[in-house]
N, C-alpha and C positions, 0 to 999 in steps of 0.2 A: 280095762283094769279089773282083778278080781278086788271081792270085796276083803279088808286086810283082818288078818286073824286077833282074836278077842283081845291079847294084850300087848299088839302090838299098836289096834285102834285105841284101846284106854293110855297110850304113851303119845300117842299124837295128839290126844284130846287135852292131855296135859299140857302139851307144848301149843296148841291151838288157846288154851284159856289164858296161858302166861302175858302179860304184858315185855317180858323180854328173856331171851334167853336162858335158860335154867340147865342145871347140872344133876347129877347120876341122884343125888343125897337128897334134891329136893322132888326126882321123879320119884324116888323109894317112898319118901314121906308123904307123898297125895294118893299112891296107887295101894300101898300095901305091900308092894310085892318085893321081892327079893333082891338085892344088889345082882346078883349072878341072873337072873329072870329080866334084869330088866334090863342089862350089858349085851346080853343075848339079844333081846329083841331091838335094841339100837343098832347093832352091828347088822341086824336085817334091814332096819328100816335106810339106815342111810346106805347101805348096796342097792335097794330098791329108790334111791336118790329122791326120799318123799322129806329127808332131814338132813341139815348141814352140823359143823362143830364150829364152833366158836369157840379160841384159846380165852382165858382173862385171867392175869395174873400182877398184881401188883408187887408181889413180892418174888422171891426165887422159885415160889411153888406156882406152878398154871395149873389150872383147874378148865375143864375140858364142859364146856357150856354146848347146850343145841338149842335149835330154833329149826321149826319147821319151814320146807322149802316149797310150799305149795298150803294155801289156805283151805281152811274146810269147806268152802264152796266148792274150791276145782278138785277137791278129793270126790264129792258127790255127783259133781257133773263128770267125771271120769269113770264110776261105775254105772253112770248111765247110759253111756256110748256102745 
């Protein structure tokens, strides 16, 4: 595996430091970066199946949560191979 490009590894490190699943508004709030910057690079990351979606919705509105599908160790031991 290549090594993943600069903001798409600061969105994985997000979702690596969270205790549970987090959504678009709170990756914008820890990274800086753009709602549109950072839609983009989720729609990469989970094509490269390194992130899952979690719906969670108590009300009529669901709000679209991810959690990474692979820990920061086997991301590391995967660029070592």
């Amino acid at each position: 595996m290549k090594q993943l490009p600069k903001l798409q590894l600061l969105i994985m490190n997000c979702l690596w430091q969270a205790d549970e699943p987090i959504g678009l508004f709170e990756i914008t709030e820890i990274t800086g970066l753009e709602r549109g910057e950072v839609s983009v690079n989720i729609r990469k990351l989970r094509n490269k199946n390194l992130m899952r979606v979690t719906s969670h919705g108590k009300t009529q509105r669901v709000r679209n949560l991810y959690e990474p599908v692979i820990s920061k160790s086997e991301y590391v031991e995967l660029l070592l191979l």
